[in-house]
C-alpha positions in Angstrom: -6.9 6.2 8.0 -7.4 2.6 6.4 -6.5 -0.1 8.5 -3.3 -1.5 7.8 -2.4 -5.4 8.0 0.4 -7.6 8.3 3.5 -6.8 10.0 3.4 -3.2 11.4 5.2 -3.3 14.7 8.3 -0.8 14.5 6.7 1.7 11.7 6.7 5.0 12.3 3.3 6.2 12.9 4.2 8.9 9.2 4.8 5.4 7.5 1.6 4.3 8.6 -0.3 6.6 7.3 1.8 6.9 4.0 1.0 3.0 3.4 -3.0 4.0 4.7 -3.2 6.1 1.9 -2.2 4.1 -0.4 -5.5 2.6 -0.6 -6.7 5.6 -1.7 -4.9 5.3 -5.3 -6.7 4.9 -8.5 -5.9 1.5 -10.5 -6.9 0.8 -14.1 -9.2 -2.5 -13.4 -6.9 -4.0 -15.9 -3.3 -3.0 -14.7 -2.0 -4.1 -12.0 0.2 -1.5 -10.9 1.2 1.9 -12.7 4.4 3.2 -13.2 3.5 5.5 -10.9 2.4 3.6 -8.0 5.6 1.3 -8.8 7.8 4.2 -7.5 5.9 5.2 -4.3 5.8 1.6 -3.5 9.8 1.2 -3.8 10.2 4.2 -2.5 8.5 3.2 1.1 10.0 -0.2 0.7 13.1 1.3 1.0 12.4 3.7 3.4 11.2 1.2 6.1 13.6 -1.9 5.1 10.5 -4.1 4.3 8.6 -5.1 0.9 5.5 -2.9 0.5 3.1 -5.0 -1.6 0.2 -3.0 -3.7 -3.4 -2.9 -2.3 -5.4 -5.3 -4.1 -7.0 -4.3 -7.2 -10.3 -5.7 -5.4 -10.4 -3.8 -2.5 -13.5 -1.7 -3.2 -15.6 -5.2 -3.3 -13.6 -7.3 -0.7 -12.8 -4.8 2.1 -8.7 -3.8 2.3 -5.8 -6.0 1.4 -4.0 -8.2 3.7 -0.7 -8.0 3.5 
C-alpha cells in the first residue's frame, strides 16, 4: 500500500487503502484526469466528507503526491 499524505487522521483504514490505490491508475501524460478517475475521486470525496485531490501526473519520477 502507497503511502498516503496529508490529513489522514479519522479515515477508515478501507478508505486508506481505496485512496492507496489510487496511485496505481493509469493517466494519459497529457490529461489530467479521466472521466473515469473524476468519478472515483467524487465518489471517495463524498464518502469521507473531505476533497480527494488526484495523484500527480508525475508520480512515477518524483515519488507519490502530497496532498
Amino acid at each position: 500500500m502507497e503511502k498516503i499524505f496529508g490529513k489522514t487522521e479519522g479515515l477508515k483504514k478501507s478508505e486508506l487503502k481505496r485512496l492507496s490505490n489510487l496511485y496505481r491508475r493509469r493517466i494519459p501524460k497529457e490529461r489530467v484526469l479521466t472521466p473515469e478517475l473524476a468519478q472515483v475521486l467524487a465518489g471517495l470525496s463524498q464518502e469521507v466528507g473531505r476533497a480527494s485531490p488526484p495523484p500527480g501526473n508525475a508520480r512515477p519520477r518524483h515519488g507519490p503526491a502530497r496532498w
